[in-house]
LUMLUMDREN-2810 file (N, C-alpha, C; in Angstrom, 1 decimal):
<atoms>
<atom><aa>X</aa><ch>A</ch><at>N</at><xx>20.5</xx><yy>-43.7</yy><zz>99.6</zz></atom>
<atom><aa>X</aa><ch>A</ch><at>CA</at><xx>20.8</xx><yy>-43.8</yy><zz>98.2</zz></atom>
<atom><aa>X</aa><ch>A</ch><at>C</at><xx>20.6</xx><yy>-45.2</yy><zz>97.7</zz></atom>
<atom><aa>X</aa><ch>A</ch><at>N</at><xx>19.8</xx><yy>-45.1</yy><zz>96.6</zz></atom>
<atom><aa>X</aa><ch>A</ch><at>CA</at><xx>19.6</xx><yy>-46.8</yy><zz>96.4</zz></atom>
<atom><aa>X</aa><ch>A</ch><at>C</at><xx>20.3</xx><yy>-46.5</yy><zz>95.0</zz></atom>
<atom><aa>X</aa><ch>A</ch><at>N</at><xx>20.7</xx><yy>-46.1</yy><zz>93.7</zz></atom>
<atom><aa>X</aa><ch>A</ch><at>CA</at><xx>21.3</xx><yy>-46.2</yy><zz>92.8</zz></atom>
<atom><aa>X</aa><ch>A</ch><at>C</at><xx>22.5</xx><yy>-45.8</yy><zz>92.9</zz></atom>
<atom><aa>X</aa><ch>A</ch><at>N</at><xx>23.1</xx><yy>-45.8</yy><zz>92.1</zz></atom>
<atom><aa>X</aa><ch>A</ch><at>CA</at><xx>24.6</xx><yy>-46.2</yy><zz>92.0</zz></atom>
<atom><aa>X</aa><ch>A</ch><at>C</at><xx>25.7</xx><yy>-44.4</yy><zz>92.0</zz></atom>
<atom><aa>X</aa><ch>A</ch><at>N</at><xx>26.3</xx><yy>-44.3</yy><zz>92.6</zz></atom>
<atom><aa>X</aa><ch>A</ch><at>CA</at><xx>27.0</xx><yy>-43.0</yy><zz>92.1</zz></atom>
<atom><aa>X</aa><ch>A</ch><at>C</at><xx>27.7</xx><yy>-43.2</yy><zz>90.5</zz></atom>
<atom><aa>X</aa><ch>A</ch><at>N</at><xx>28.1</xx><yy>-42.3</yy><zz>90.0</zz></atom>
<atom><aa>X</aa><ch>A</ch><at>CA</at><xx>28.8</xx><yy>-42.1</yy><zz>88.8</zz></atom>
<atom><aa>X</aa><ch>A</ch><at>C</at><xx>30.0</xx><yy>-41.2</yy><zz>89.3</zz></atom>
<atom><aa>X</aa><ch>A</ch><at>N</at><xx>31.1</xx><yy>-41.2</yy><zz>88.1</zz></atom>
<atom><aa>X</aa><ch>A</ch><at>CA</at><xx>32.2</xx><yy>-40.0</yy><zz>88.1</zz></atom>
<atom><aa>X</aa><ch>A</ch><at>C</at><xx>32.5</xx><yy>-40.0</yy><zz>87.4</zz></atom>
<atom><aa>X</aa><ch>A</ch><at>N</at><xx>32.6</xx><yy>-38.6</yy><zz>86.4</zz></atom>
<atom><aa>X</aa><ch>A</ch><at>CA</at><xx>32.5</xx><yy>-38.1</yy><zz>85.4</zz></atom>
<atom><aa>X</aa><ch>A</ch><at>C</at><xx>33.5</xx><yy>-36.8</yy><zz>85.3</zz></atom>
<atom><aa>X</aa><ch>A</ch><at>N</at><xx>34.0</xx><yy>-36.7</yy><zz>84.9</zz></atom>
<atom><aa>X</aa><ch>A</ch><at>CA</at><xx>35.2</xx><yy>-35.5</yy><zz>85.1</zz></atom>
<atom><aa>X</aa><ch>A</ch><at>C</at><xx>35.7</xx><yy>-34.9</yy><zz>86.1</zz></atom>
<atom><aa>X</aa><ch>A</ch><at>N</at><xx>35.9</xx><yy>-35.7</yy><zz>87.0</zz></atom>
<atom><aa>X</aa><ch>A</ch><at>CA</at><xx>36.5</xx><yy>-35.2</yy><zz>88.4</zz></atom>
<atom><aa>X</aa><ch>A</ch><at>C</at><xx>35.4</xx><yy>-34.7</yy><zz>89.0</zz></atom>
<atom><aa>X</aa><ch>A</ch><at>N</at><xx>34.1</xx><yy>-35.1</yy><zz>89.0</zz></atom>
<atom><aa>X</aa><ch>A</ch><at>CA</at><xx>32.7</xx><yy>-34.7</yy><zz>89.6</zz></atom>
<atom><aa>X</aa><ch>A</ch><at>C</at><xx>32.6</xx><yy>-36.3</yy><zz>90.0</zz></atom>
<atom><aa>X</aa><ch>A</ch><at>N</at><xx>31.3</xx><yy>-36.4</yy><zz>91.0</zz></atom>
<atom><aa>X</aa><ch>A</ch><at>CA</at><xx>31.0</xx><yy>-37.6</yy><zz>91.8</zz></atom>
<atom><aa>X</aa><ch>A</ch><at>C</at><xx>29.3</xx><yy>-36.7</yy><zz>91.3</zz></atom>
<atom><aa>X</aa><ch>A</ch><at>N</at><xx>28.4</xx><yy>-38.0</yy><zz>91.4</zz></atom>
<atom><aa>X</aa><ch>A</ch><at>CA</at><xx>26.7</xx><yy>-37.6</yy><zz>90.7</zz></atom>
<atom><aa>X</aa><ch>A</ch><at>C</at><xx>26.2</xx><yy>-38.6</yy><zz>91.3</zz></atom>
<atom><aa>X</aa><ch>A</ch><at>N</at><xx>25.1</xx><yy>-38.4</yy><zz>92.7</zz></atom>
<atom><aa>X</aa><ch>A</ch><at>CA</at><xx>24.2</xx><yy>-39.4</yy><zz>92.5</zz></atom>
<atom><aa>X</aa><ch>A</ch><at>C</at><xx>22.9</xx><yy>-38.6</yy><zz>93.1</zz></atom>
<atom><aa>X</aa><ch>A</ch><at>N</at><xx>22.1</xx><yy>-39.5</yy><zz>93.4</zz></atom>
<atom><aa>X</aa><ch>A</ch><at>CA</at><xx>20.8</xx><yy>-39.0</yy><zz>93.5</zz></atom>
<atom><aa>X</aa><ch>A</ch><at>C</at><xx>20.4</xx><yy>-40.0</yy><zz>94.4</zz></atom>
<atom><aa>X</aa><ch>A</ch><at>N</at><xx>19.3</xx><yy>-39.0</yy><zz>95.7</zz></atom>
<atom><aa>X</aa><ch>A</ch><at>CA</at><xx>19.0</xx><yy>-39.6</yy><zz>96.8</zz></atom>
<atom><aa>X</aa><ch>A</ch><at>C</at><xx>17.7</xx><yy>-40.2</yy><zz>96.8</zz></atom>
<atom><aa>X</aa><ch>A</ch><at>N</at><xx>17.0</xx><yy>-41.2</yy><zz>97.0</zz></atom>
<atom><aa>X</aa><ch>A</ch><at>CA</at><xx>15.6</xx><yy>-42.3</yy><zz>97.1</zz></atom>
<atom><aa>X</aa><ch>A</ch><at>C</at><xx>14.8</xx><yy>-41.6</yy><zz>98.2</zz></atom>
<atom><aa>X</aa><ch>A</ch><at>N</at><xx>16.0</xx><yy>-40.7</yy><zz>99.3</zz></atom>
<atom><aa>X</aa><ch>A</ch><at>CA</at><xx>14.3</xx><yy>-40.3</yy><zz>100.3</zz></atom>
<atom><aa>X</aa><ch>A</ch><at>C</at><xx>14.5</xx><yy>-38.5</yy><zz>100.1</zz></atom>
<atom><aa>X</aa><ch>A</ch><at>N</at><xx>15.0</xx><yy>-38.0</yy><zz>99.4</zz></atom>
<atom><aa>X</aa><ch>A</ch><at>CA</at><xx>14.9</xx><yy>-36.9</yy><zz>99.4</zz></atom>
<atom><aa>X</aa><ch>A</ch><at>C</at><xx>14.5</xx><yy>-35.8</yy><zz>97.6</zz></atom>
<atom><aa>X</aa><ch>A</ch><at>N</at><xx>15.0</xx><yy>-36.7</yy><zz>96.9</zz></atom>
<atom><aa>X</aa><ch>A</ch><at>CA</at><xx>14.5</xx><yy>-36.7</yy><zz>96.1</zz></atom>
<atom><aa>X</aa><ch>A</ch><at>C</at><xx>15.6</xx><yy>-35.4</yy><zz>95.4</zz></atom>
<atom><aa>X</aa><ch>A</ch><at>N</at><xx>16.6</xx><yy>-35.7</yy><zz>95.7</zz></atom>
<atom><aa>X</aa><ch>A</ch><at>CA</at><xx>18.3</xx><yy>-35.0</yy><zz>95.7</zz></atom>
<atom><aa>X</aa><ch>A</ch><at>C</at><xx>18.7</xx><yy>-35.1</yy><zz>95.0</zz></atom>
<atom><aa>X</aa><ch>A</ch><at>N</at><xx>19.4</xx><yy>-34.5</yy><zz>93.6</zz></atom>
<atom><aa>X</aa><ch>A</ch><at>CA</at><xx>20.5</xx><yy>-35.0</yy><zz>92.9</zz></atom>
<atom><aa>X</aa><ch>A</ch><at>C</at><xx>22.0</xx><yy>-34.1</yy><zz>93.5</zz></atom>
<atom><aa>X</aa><ch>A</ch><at>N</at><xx>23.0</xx><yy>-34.3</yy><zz>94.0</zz></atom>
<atom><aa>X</aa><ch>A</ch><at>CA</at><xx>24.0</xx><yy>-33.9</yy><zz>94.5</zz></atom>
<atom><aa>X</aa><ch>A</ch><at>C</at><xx>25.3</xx><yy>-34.0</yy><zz>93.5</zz></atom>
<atom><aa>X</aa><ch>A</ch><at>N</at><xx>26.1</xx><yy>-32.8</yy><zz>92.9</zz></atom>
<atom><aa>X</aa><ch>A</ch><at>CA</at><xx>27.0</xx><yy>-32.9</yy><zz>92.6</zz></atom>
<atom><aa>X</aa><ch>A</ch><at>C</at><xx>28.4</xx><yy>-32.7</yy><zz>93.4</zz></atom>
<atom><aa>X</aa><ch>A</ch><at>N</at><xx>29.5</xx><yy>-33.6</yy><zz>93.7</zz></atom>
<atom><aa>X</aa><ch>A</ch><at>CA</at><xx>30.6</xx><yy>-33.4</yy><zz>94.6</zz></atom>
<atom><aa>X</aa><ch>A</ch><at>C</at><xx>31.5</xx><yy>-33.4</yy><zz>93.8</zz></atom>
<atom><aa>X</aa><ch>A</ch><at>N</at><xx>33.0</xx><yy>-32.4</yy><zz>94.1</zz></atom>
<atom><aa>X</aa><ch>A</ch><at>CA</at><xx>34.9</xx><yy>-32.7</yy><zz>93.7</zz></atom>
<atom><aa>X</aa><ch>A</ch><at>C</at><xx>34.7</xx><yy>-34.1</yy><zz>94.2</zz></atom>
<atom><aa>X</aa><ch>A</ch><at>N</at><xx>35.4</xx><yy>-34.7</yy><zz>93.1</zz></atom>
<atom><aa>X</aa><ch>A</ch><at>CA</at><xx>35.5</xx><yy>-35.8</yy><zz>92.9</zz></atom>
<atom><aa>X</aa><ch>A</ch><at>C</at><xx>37.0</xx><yy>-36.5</yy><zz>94.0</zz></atom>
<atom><aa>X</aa><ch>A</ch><at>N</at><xx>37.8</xx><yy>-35.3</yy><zz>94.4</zz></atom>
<atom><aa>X</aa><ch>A</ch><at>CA</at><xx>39.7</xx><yy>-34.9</yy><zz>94.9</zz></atom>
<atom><aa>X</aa><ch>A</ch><at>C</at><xx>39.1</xx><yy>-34.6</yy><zz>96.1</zz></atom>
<atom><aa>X</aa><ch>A</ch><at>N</at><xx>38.2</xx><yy>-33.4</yy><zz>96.5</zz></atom>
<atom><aa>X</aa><ch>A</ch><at>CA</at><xx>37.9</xx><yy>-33.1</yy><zz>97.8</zz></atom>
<atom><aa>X</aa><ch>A</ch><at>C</at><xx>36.7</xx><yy>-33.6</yy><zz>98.6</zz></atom>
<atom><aa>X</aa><ch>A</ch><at>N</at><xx>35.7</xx><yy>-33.8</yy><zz>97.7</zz></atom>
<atom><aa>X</aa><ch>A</ch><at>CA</at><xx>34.6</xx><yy>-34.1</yy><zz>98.5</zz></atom>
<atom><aa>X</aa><ch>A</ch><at>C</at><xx>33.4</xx><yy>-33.0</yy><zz>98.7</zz></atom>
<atom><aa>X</aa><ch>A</ch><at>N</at><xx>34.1</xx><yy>-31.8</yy><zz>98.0</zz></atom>
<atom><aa>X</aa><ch>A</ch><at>CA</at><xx>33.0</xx><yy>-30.7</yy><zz>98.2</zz></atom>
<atom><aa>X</aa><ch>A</ch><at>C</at><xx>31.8</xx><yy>-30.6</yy><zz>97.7</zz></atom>
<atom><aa>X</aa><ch>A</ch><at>N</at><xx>31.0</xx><yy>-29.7</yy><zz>98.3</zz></atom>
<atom><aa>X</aa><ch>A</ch><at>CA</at><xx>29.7</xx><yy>-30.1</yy><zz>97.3</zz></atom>
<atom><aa>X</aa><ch>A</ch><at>C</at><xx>29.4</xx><yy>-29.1</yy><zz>96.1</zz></atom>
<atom><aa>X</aa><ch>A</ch><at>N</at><xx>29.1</xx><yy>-29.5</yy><zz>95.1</zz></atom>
<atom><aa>X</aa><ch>A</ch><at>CA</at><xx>29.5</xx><yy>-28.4</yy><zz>93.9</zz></atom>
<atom><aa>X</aa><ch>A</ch><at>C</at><xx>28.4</xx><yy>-28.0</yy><zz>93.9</zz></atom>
<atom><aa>X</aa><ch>A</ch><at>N</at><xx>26.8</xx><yy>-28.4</yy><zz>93.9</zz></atom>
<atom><aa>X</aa><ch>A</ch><at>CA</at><xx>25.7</xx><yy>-28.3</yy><zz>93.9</zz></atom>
<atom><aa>X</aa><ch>A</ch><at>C</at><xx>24.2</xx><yy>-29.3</yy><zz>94.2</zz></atom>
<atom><aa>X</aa><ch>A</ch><at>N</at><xx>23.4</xx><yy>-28.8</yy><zz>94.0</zz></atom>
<atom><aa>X</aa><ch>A</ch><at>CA</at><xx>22.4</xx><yy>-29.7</yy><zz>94.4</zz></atom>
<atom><aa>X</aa><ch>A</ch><at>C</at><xx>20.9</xx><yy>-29.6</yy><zz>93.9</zz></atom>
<atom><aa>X</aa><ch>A</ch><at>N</at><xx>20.5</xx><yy>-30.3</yy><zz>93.3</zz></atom>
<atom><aa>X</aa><ch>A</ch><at>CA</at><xx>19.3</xx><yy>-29.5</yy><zz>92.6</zz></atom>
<atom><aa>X</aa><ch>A</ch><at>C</at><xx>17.9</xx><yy>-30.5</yy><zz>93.1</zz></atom>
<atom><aa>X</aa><ch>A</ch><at>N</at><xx>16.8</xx><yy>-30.0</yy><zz>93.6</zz></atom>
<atom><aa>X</aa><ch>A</ch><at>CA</at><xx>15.6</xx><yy>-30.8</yy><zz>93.7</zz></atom>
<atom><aa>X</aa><ch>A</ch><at>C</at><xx>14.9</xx><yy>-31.0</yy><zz>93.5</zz></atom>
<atom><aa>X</aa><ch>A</ch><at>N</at><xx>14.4</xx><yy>-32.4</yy><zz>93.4</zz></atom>
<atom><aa>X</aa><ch>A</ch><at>CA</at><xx>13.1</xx><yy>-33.0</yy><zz>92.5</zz></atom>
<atom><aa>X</aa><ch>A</ch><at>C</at><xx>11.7</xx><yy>-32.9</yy><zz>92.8</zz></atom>
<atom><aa>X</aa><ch>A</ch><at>N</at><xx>11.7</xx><yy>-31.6</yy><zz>93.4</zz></atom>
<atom><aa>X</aa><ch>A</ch><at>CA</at><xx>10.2</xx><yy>-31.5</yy><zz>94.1</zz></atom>
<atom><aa>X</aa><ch>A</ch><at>C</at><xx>9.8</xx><yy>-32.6</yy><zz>95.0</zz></atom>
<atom><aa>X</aa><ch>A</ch><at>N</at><xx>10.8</xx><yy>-33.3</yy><zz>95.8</zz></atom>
<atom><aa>X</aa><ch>A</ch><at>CA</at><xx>10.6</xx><yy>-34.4</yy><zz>96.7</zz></atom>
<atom><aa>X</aa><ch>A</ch><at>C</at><xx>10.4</xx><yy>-36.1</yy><zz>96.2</zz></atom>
<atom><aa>X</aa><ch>A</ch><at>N</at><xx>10.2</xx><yy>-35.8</yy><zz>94.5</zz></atom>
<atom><aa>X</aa><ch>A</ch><at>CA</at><xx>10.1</xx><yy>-37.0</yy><zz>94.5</zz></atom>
<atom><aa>X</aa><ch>A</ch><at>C</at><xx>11.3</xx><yy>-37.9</yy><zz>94.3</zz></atom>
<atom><aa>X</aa><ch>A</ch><at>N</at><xx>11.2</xx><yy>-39.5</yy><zz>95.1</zz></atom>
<atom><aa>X</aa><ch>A</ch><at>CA</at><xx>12.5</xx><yy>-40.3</yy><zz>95.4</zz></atom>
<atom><aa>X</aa><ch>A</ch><at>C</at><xx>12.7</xx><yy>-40.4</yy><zz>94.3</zz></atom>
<atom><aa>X</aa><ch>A</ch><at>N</at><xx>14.1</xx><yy>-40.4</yy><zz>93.8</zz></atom>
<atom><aa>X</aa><ch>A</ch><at>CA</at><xx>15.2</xx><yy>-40.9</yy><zz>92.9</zz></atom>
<atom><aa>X</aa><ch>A</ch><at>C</at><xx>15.7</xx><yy>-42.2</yy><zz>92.9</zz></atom>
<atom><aa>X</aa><ch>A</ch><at>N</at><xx>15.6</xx><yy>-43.6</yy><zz>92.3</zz></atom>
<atom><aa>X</aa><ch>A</ch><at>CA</at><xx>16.1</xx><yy>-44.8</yy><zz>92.7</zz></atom>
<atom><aa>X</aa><ch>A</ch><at>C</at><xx>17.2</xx><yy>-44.8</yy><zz>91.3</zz></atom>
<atom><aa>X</aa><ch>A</ch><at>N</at><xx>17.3</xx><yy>-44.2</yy><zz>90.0</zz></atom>
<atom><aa>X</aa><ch>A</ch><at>CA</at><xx>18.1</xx><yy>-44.7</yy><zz>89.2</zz></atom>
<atom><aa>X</aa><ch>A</ch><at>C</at><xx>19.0</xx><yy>-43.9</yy><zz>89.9</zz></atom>
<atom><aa>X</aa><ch>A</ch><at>N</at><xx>20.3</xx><yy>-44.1</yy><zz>88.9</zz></atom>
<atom><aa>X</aa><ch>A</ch><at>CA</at><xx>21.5</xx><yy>-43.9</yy><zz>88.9</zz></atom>
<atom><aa>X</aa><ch>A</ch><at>C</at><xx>21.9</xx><yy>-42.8</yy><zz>87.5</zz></atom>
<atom><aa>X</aa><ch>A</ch><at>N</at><xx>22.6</xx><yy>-41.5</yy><zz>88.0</zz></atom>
<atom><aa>X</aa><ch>A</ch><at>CA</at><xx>22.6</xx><yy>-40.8</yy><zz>86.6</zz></atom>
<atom><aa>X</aa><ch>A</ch><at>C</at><xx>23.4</xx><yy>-41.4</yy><zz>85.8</zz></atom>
<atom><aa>X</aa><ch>A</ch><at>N</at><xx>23.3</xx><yy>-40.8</yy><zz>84.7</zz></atom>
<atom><aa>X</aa><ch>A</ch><at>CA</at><xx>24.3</xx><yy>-41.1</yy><zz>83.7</zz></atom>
<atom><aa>X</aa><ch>A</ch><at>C</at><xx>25.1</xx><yy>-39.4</yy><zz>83.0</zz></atom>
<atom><aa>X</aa><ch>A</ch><at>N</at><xx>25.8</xx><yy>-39.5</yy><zz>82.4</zz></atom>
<atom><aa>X</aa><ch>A</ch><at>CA</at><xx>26.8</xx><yy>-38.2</yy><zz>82.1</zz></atom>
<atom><aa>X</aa><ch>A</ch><at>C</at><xx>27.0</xx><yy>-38.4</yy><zz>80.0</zz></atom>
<atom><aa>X</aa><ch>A</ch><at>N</at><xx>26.3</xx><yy>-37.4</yy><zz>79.5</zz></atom>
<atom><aa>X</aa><ch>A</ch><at>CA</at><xx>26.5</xx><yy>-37.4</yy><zz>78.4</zz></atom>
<atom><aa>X</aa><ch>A</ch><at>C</at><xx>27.2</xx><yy>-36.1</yy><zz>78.1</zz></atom>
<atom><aa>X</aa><ch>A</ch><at>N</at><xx>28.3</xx><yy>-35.9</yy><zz>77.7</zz></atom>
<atom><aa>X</aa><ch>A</ch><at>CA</at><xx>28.9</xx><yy>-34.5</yy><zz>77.1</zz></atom>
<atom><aa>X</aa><ch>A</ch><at>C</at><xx>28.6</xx><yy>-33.8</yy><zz>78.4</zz></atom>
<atom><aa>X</aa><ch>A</ch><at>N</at><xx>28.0</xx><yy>-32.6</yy><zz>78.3</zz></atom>
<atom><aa>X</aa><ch>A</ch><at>CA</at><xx>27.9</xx><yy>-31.5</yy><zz>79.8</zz></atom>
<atom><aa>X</aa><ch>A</ch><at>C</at><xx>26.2</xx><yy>-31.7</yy><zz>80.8</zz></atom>
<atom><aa>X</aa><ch>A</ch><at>N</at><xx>25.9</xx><yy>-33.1</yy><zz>80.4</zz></atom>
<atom><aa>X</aa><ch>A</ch><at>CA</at><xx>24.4</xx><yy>-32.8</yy><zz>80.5</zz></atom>
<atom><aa>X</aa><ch>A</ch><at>C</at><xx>24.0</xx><yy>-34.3</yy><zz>81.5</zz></atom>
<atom><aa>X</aa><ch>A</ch><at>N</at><xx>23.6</xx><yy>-33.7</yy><zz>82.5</zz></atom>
<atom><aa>X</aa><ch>A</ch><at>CA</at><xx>23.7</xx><yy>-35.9</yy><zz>83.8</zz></atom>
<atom><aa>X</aa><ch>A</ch><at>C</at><xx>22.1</xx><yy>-35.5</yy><zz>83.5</zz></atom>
<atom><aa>X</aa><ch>A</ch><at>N</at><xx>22.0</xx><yy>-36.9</yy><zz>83.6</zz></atom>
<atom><aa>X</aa><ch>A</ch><at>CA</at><xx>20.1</xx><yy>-37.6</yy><zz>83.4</zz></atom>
<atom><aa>X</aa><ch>A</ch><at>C</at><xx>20.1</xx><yy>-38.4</yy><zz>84.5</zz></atom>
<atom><aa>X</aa><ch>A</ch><at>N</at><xx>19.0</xx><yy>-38.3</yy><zz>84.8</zz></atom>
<atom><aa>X</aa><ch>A</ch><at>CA</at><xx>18.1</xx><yy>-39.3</yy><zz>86.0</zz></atom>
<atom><aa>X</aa><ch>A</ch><at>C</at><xx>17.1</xx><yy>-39.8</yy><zz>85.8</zz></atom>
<atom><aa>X</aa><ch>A</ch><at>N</at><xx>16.3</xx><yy>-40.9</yy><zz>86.5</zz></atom>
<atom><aa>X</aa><ch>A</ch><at>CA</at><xx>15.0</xx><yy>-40.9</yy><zz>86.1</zz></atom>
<atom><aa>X</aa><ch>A</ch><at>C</at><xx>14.3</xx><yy>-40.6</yy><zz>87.6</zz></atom>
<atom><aa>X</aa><ch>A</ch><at>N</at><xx>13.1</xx><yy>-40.4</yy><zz>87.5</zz></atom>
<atom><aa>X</aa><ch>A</ch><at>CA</at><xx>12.4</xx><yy>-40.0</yy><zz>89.2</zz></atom>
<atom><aa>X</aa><ch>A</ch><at>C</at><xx>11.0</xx><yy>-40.6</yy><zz>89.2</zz></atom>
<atom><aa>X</aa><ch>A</ch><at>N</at><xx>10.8</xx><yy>-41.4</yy><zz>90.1</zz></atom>
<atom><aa>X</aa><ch>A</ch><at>CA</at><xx>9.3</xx><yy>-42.0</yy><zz>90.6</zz></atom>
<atom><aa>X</aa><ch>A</ch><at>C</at><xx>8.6</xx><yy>-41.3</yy><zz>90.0</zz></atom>
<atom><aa>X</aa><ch>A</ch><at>N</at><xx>8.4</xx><yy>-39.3</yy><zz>89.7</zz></atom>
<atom><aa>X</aa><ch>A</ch><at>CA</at><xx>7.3</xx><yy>-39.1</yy><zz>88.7</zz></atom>
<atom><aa>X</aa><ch>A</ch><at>C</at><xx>7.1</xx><yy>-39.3</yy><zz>87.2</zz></atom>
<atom><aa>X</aa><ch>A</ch><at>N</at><xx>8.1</xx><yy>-40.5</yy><zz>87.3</zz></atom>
<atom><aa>X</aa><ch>A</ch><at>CA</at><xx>7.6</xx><yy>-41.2</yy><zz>85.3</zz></atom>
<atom><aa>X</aa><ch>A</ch><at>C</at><xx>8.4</xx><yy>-40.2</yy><zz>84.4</zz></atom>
<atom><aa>X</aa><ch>A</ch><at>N</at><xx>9.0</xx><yy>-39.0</yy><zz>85.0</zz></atom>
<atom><aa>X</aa><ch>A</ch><at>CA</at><xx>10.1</xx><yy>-38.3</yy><zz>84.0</zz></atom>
<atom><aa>X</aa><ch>A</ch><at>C</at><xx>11.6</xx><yy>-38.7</yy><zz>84.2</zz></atom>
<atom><aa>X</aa><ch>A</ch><at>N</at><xx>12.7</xx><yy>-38.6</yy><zz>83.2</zz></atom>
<atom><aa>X</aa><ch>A</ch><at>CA</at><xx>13.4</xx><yy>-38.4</yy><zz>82.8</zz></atom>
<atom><aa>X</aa><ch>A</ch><at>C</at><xx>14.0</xx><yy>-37.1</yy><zz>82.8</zz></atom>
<atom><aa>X</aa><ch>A</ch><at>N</at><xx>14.7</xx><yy>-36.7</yy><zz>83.8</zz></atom>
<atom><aa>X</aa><ch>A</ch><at>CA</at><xx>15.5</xx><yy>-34.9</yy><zz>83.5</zz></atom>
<atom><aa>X</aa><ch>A</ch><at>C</at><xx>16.7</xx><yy>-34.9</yy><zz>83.1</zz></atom>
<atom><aa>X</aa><ch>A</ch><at>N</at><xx>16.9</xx><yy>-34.2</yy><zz>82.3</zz></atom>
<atom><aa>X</aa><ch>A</ch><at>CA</at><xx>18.0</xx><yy>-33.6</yy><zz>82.0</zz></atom>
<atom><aa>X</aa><ch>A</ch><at>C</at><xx>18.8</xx><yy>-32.2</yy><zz>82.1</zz></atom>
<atom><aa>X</aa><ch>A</ch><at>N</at><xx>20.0</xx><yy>-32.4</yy><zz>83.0</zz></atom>
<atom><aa>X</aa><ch>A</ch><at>CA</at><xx>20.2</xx><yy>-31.2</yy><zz>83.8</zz></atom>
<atom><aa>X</aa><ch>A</ch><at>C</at><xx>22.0</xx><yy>-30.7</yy><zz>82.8</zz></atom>
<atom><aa>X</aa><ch>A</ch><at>N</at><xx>22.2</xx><yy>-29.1</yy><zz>82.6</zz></atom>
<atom><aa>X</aa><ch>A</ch><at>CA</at><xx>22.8</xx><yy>-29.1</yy><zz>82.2</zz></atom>
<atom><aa>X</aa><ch>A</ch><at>C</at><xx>23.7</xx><yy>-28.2</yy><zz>82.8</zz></atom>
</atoms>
């Protein structure tokens, strides 16, 4: 993980550089709430959390927004 985790409503958000991972965890347990993938490409930002909706940016020059 080269960017930063976030925590956002008792959720934990980061996103992985070699797998190309965004992982959401309980913030209290540790569990994994989900996980969504970037078609492999590395992740180096750090998400951010607006209202119900975390953004990333990804090596392929996009911006996603997951809701």
């Amino acid at each position: 993980m080269i960017g930063s985790a976030i925590v956002e409503r008792g959720r934990v958000y980061f996103a992985t550089s070699d797998t190309g991972l965004l992982h959401a965890l309980d913030a209290s347990s540790g569990a994994l709430l989900g996980t969504l993938e970037n078609r492999r490409w590395p992740t180096f930002s750090s998400p951010a959390v607006a209202g119900d909706t975390v953004y990333f940016g990804s090596m392929d020059g996009h911006v996603y927004a997951v809701h």
